[in-house]
mmCIF entry with sequence, helices, sheets and N, C-alpha, C, O atoms, coordinates in Angstrom:
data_MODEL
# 
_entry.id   MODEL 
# 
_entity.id                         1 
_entity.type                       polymer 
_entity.pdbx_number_of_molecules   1 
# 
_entity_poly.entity_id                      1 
_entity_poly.type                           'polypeptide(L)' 
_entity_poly.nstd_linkage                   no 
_entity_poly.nstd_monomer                   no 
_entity_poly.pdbx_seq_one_letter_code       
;(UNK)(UNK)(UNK)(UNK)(UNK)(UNK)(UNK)(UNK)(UNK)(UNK)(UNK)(UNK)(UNK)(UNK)(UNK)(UNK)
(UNK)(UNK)(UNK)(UNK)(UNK)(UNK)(UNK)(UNK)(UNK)(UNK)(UNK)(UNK)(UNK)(UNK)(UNK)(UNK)
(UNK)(UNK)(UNK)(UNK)(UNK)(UNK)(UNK)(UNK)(UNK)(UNK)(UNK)(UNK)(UNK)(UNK)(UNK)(UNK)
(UNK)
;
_entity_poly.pdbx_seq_one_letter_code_can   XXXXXXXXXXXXXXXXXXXXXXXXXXXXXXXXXXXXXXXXXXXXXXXXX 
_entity_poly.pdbx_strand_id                 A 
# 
loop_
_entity_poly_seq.entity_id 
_entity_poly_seq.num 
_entity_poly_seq.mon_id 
_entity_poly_seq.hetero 
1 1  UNK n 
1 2  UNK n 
1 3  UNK n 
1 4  UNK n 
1 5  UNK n 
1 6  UNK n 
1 7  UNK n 
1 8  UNK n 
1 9  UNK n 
1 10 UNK n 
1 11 UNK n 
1 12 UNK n 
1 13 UNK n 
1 14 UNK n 
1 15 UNK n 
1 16 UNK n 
1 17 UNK n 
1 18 UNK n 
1 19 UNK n 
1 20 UNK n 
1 21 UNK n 
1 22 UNK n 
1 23 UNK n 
1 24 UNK n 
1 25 UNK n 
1 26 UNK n 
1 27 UNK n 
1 28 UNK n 
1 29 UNK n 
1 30 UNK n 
1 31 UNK n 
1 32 UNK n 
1 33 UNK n 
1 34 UNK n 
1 35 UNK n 
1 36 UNK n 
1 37 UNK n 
1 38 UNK n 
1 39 UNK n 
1 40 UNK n 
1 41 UNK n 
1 42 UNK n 
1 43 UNK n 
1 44 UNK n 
1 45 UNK n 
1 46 UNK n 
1 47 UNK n 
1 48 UNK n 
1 49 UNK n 
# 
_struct_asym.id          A 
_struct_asym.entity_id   1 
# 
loop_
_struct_conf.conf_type_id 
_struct_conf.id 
_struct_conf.pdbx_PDB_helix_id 
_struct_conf.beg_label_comp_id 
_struct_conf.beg_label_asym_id 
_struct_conf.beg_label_seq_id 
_struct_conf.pdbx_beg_PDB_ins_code 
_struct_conf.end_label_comp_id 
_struct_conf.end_label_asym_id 
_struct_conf.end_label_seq_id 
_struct_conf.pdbx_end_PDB_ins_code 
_struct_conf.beg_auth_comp_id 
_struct_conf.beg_auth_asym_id 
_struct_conf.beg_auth_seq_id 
_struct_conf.end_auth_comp_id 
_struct_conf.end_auth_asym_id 
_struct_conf.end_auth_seq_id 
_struct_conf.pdbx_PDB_helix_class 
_struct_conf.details 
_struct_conf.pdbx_PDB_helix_length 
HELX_P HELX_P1 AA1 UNK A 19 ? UNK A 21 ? UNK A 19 UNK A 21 5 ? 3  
HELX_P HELX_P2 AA2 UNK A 24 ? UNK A 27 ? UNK A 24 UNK A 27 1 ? 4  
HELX_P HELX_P3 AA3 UNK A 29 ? UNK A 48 ? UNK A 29 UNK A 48 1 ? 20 
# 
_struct_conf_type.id          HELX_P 
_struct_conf_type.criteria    ? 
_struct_conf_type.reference   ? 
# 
loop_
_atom_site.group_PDB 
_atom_site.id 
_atom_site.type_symbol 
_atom_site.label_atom_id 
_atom_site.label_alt_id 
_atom_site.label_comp_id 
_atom_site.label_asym_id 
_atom_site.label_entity_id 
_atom_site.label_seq_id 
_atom_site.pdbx_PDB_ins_code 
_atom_site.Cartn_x 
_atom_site.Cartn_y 
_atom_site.Cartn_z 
_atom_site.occupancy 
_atom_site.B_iso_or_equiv 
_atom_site.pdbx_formal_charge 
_atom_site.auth_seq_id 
_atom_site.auth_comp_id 
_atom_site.auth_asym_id 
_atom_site.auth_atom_id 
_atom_site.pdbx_PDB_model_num 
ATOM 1   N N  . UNK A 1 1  ? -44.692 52.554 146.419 1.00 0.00 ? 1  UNK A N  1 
ATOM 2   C CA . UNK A 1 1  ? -43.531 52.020 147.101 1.00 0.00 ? 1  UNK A CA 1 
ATOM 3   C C  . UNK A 1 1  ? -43.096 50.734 146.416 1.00 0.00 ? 1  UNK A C  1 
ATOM 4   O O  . UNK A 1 1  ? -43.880 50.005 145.808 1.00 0.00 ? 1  UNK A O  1 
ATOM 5   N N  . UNK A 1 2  ? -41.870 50.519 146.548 1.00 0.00 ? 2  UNK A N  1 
ATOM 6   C CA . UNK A 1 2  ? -41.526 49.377 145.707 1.00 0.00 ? 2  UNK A CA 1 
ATOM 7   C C  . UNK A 1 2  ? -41.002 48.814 146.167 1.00 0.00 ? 2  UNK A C  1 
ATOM 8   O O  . UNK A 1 2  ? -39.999 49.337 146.654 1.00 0.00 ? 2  UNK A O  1 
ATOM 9   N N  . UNK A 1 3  ? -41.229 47.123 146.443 1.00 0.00 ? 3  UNK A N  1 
ATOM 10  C CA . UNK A 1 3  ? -41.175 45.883 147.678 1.00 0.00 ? 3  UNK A CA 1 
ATOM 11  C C  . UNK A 1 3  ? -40.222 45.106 146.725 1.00 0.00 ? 3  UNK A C  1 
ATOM 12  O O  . UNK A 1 3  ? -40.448 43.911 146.533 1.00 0.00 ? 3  UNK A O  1 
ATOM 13  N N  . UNK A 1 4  ? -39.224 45.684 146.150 1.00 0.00 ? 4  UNK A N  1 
ATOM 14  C CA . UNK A 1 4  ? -37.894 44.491 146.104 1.00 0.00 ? 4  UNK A CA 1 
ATOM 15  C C  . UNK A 1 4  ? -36.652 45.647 145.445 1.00 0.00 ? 4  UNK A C  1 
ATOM 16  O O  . UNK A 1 4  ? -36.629 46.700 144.809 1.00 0.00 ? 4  UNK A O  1 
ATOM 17  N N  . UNK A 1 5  ? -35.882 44.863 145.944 1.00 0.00 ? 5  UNK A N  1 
ATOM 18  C CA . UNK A 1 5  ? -34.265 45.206 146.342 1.00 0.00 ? 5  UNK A CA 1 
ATOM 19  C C  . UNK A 1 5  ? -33.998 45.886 144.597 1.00 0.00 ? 5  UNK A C  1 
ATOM 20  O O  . UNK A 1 5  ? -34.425 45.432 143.536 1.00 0.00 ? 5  UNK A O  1 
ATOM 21  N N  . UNK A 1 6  ? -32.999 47.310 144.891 1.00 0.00 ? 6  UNK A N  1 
ATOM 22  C CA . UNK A 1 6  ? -32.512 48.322 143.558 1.00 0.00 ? 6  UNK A CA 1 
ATOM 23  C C  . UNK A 1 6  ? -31.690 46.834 142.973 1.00 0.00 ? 6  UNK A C  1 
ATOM 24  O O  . UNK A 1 6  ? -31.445 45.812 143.615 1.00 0.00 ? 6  UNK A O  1 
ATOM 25  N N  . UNK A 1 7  ? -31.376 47.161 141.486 1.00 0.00 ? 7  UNK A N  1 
ATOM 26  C CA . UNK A 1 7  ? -31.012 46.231 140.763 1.00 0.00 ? 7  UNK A CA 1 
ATOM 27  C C  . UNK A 1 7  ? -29.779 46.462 140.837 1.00 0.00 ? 7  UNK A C  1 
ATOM 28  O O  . UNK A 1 7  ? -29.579 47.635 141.153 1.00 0.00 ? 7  UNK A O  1 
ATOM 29  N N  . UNK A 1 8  ? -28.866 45.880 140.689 1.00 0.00 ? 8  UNK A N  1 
ATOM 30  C CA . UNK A 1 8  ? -27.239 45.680 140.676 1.00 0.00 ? 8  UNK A CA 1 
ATOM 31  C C  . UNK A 1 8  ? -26.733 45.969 139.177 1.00 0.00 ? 8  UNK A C  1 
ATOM 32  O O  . UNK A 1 8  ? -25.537 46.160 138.958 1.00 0.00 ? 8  UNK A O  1 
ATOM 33  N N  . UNK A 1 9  ? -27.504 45.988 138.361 1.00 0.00 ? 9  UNK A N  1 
ATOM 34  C CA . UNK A 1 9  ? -26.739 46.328 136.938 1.00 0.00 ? 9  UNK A CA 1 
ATOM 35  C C  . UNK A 1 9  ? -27.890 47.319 136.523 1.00 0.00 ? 9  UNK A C  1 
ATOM 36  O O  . UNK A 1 9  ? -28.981 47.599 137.019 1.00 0.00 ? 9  UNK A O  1 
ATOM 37  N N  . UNK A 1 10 ? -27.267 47.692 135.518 1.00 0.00 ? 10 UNK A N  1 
ATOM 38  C CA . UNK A 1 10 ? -28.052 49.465 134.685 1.00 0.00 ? 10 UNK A CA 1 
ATOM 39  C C  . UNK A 1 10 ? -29.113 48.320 133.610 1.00 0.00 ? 10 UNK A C  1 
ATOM 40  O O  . UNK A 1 10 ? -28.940 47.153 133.258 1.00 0.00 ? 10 UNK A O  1 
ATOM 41  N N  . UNK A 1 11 ? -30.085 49.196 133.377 1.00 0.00 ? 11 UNK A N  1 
ATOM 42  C CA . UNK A 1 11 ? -30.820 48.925 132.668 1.00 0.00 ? 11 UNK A CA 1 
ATOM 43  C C  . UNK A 1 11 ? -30.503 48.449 131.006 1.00 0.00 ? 11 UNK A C  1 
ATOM 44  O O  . UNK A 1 11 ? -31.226 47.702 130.347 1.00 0.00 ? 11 UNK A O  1 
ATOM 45  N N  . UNK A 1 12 ? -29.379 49.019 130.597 1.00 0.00 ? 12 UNK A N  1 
ATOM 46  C CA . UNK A 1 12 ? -29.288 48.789 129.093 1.00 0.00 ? 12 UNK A CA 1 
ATOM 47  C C  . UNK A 1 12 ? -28.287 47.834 129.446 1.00 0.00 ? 12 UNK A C  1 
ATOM 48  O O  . UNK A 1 12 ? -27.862 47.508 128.338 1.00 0.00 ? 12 UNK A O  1 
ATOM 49  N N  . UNK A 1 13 ? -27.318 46.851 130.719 1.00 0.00 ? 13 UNK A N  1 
ATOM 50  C CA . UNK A 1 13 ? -27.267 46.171 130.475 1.00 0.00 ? 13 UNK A CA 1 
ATOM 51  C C  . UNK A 1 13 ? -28.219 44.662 130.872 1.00 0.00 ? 13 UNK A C  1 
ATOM 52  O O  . UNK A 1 13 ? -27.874 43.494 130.694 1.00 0.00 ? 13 UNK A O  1 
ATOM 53  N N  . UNK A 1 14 ? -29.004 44.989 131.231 1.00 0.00 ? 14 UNK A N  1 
ATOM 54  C CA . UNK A 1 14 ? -30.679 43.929 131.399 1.00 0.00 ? 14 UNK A CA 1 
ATOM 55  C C  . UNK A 1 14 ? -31.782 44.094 130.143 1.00 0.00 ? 14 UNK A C  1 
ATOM 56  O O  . UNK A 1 14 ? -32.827 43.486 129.908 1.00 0.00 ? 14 UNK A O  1 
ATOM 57  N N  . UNK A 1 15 ? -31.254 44.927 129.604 1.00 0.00 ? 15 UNK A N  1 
ATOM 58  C CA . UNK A 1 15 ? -32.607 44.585 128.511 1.00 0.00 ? 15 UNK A CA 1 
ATOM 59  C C  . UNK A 1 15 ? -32.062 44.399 127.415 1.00 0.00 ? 15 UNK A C  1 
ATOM 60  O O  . UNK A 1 15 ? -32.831 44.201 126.474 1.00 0.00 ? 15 UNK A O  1 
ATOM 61  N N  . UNK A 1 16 ? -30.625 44.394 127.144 1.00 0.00 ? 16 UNK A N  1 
ATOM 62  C CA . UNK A 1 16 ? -30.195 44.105 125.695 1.00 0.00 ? 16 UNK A CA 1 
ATOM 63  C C  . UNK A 1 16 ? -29.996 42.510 126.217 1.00 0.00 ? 16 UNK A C  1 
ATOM 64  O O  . UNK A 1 16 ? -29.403 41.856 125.360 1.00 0.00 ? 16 UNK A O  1 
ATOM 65  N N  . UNK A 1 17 ? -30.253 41.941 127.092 1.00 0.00 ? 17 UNK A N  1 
ATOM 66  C CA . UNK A 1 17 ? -30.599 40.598 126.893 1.00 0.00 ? 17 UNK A CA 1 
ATOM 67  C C  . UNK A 1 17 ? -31.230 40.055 126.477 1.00 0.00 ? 17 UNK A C  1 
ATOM 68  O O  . UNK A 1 17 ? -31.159 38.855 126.214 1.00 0.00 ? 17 UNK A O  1 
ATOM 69  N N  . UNK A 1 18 ? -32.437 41.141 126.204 1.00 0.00 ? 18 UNK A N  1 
ATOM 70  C CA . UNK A 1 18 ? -33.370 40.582 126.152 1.00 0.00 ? 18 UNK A CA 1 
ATOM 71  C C  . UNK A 1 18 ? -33.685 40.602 124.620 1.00 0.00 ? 18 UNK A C  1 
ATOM 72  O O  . UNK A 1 18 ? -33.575 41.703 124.081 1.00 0.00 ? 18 UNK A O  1 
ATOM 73  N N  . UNK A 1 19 ? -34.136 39.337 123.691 1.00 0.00 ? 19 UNK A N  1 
ATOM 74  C CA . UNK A 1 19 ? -34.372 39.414 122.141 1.00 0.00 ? 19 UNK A CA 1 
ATOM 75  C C  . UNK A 1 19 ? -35.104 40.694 121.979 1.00 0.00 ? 19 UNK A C  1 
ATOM 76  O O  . UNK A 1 19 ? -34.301 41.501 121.509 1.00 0.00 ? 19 UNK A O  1 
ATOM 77  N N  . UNK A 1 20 ? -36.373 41.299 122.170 1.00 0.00 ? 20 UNK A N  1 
ATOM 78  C CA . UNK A 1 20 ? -37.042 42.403 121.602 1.00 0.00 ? 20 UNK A CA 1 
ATOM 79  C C  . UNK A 1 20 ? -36.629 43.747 121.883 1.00 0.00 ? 20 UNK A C  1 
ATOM 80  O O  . UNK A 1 20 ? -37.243 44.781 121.623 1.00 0.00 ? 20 UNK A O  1 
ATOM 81  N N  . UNK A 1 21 ? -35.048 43.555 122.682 1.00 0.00 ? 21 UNK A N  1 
ATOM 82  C CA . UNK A 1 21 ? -34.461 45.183 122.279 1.00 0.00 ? 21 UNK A CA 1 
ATOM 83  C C  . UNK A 1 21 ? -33.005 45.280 121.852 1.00 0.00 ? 21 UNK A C  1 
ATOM 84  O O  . UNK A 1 21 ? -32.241 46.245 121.859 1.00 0.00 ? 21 UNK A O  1 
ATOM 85  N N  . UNK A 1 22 ? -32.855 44.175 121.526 1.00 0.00 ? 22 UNK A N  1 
ATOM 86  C CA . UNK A 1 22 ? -31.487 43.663 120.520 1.00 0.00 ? 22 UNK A CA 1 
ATOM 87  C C  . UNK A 1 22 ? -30.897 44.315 119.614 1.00 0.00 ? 22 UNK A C  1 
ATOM 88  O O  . UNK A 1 22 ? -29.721 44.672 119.535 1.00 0.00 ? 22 UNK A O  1 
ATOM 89  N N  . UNK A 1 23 ? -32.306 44.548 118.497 1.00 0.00 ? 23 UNK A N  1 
ATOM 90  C CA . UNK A 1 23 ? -32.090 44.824 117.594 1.00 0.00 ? 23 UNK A CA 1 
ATOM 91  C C  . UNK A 1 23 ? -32.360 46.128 117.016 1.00 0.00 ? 23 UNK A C  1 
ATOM 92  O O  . UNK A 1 23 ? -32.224 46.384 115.820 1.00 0.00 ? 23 UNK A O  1 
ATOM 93  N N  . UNK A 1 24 ? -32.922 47.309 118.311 1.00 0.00 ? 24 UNK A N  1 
ATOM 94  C CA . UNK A 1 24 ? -32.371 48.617 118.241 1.00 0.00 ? 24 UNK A CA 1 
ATOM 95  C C  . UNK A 1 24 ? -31.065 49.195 117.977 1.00 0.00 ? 24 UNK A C  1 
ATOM 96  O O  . UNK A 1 24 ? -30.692 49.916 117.051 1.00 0.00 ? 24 UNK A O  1 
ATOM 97  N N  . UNK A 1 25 ? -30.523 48.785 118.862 1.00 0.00 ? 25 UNK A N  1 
ATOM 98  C CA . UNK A 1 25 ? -29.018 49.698 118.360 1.00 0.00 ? 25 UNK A CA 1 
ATOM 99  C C  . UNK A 1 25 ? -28.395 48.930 117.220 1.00 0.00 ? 25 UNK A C  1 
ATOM 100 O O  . UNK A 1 25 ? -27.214 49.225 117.037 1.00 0.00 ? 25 UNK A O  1 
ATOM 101 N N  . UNK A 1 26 ? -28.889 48.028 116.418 1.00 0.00 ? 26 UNK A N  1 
ATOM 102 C CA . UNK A 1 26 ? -28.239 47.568 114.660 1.00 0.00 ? 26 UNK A CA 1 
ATOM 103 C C  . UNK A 1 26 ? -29.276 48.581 113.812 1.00 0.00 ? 26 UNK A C  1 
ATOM 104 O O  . UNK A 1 26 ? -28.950 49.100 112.745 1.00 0.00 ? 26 UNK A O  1 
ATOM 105 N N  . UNK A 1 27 ? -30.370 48.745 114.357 1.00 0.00 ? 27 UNK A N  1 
ATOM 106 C CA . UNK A 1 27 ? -31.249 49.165 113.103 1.00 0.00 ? 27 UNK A CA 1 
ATOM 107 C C  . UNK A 1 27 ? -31.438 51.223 113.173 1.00 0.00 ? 27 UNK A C  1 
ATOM 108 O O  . UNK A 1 27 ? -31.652 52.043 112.281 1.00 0.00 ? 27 UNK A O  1 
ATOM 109 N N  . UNK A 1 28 ? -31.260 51.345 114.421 1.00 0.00 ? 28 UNK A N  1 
ATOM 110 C CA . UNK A 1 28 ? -31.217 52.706 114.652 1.00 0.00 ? 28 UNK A CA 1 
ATOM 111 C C  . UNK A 1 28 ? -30.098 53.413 116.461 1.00 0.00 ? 28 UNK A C  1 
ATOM 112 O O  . UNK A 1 28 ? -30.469 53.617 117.617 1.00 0.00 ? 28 UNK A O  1 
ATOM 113 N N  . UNK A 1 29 ? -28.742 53.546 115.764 1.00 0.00 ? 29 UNK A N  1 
ATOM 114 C CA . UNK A 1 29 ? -27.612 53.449 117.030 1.00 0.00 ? 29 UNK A CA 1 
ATOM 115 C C  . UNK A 1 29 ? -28.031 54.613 117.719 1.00 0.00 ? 29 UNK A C  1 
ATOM 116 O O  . UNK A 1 29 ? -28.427 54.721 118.880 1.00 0.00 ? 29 UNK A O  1 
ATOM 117 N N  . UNK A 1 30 ? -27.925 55.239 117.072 1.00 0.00 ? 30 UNK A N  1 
ATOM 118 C CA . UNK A 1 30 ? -28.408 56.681 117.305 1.00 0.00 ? 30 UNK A CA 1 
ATOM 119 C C  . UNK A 1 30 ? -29.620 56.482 118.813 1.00 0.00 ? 30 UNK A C  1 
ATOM 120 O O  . UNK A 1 30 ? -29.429 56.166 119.988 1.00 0.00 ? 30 UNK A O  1 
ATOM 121 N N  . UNK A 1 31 ? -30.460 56.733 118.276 1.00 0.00 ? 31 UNK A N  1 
ATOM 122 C CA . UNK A 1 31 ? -31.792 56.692 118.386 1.00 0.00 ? 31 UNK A CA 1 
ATOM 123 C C  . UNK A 1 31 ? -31.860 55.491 119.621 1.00 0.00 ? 31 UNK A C  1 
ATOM 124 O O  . UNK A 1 31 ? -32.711 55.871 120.425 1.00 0.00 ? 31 UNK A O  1 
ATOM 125 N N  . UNK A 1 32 ? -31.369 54.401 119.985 1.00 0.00 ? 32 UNK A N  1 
ATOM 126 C CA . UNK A 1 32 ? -31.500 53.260 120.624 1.00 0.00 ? 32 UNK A CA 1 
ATOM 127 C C  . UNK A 1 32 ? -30.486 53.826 121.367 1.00 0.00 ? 32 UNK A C  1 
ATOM 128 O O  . UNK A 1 32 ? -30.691 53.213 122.415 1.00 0.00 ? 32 UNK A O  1 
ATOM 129 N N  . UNK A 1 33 ? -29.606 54.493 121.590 1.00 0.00 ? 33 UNK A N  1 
ATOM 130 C CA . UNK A 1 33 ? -28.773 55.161 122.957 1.00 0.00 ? 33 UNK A CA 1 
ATOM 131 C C  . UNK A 1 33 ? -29.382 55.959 123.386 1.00 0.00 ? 33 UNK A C  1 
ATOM 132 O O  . UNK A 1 33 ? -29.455 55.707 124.588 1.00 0.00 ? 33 UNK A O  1 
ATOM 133 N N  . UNK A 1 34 ? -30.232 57.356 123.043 1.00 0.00 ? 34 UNK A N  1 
ATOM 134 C CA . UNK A 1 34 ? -31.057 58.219 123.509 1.00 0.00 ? 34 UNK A CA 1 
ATOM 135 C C  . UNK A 1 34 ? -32.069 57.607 123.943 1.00 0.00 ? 34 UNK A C  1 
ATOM 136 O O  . UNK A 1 34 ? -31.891 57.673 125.159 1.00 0.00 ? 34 UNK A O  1 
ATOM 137 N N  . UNK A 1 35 ? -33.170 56.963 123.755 1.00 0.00 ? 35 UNK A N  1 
ATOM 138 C CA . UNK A 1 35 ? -33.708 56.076 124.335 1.00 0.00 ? 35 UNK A CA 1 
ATOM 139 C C  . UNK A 1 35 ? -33.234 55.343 125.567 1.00 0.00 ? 35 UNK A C  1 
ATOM 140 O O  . UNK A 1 35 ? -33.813 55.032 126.609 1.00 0.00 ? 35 UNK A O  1 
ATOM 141 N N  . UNK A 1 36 ? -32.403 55.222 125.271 1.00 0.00 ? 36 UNK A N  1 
ATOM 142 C CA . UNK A 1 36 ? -32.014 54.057 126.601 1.00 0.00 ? 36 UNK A CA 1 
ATOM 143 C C  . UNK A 1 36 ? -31.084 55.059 128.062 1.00 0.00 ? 36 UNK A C  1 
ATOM 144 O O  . UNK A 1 36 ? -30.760 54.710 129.196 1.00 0.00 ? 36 UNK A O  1 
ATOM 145 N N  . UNK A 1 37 ? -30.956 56.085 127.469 1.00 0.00 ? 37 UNK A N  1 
ATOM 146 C CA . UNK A 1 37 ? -30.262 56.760 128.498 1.00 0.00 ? 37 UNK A CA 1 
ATOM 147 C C  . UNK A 1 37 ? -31.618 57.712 128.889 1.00 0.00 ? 37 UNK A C  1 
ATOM 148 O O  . UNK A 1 37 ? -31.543 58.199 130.017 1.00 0.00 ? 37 UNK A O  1 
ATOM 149 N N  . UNK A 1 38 ? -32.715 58.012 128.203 1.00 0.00 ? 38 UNK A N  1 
ATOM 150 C CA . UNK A 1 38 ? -33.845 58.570 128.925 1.00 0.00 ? 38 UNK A CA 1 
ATOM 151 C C  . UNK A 1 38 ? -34.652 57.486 130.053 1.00 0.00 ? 38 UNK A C  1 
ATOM 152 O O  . UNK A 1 38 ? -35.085 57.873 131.139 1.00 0.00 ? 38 UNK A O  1 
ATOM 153 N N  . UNK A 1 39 ? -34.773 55.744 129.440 1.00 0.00 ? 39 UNK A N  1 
ATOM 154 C CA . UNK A 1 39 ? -35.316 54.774 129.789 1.00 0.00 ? 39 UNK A CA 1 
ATOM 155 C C  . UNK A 1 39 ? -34.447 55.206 131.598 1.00 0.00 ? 39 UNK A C  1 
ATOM 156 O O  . UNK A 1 39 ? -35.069 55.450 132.632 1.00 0.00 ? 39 UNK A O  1 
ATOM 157 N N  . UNK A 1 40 ? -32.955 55.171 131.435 1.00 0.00 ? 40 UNK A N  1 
ATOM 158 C CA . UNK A 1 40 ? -32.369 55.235 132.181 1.00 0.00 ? 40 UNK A CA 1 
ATOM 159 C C  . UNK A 1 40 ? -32.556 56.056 133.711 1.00 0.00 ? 40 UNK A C  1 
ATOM 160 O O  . UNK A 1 40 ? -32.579 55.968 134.939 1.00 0.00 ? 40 UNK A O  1 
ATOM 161 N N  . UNK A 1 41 ? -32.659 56.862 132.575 1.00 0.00 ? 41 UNK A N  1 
ATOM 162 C CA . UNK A 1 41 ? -32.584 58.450 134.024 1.00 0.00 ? 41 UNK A CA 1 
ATOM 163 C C  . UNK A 1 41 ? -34.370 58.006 134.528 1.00 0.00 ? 41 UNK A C  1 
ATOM 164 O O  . UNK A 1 41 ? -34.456 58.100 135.752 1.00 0.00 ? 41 UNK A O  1 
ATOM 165 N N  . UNK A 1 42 ? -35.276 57.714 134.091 1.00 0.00 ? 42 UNK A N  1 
ATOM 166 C CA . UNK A 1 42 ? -37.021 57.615 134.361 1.00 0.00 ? 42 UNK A CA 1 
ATOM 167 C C  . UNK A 1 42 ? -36.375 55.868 135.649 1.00 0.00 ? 42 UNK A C  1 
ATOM 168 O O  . UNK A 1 42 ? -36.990 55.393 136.603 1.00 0.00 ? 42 UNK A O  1 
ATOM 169 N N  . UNK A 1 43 ? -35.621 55.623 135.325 1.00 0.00 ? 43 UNK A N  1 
ATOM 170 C CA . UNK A 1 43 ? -35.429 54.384 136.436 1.00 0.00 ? 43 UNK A CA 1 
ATOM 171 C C  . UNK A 1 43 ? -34.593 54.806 137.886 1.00 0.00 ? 43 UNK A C  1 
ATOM 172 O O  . UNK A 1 43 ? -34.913 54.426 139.012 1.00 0.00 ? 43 UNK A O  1 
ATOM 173 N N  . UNK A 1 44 ? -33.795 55.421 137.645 1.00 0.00 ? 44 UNK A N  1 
ATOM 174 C CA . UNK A 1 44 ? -32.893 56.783 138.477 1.00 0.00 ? 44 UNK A CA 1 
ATOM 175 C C  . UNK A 1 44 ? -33.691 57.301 139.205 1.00 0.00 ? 44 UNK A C  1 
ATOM 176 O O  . UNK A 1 44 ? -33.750 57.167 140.427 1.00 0.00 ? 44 UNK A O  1 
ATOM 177 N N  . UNK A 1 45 ? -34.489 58.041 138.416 1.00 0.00 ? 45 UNK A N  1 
ATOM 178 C CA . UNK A 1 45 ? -36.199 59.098 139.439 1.00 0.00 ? 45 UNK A CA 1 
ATOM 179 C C  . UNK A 1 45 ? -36.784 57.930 140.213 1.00 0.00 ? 45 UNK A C  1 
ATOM 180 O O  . UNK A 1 45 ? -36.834 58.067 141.435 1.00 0.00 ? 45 UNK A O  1 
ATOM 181 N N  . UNK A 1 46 ? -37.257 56.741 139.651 1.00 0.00 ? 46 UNK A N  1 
ATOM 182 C CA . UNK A 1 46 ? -37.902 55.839 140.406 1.00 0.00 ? 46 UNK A CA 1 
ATOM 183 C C  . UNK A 1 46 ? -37.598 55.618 141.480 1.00 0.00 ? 46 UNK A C  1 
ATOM 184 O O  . UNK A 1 46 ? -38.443 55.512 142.369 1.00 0.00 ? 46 UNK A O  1 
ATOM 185 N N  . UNK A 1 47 ? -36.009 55.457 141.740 1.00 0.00 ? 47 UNK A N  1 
ATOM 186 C CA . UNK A 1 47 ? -35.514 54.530 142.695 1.00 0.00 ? 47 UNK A CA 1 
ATOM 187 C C  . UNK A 1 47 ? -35.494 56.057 143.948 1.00 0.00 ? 47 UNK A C  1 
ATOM 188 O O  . UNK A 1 47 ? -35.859 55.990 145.121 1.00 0.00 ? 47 UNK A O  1 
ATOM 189 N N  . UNK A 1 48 ? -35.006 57.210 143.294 1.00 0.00 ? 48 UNK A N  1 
ATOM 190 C CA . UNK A 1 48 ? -35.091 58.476 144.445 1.00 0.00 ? 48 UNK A CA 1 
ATOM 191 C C  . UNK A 1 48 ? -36.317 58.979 145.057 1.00 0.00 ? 48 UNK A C  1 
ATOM 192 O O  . UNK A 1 48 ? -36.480 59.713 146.032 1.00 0.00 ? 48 UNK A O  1 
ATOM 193 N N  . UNK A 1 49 ? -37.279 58.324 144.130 1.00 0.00 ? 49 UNK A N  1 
ATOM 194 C CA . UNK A 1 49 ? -38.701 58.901 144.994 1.00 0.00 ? 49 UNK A CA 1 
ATOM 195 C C  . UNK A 1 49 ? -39.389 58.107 145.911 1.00 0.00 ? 49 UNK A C  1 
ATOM 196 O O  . UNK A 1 49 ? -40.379 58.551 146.492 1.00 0.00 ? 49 UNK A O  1 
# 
């Protein structure tokens, strides 16, 4: 169970804040959108179960 409030923004825009996932989508675009839309949907399941 998870004891704090769903987040108000999507995940790829909270972690491209962050320096250590920046520099995925310059070095591999491709690859750093698929990723982040799987990261995505596994946060989606979280919040429905």
């Amino acid at each position: 169970m998870l004891d704090f409030p769903r987040m108000c923004i999507r995940l790829r825009d909270y972690a491209y804040n962050e320096m250590r996932y920046k520099a995925s989508p310059r070095t591999n675009p491709e690859c750093a959108r698929r990723l982040m839309e799987f990261a995505q949907e596994l946060v989606d399941l979280r919040w429905e179960t």
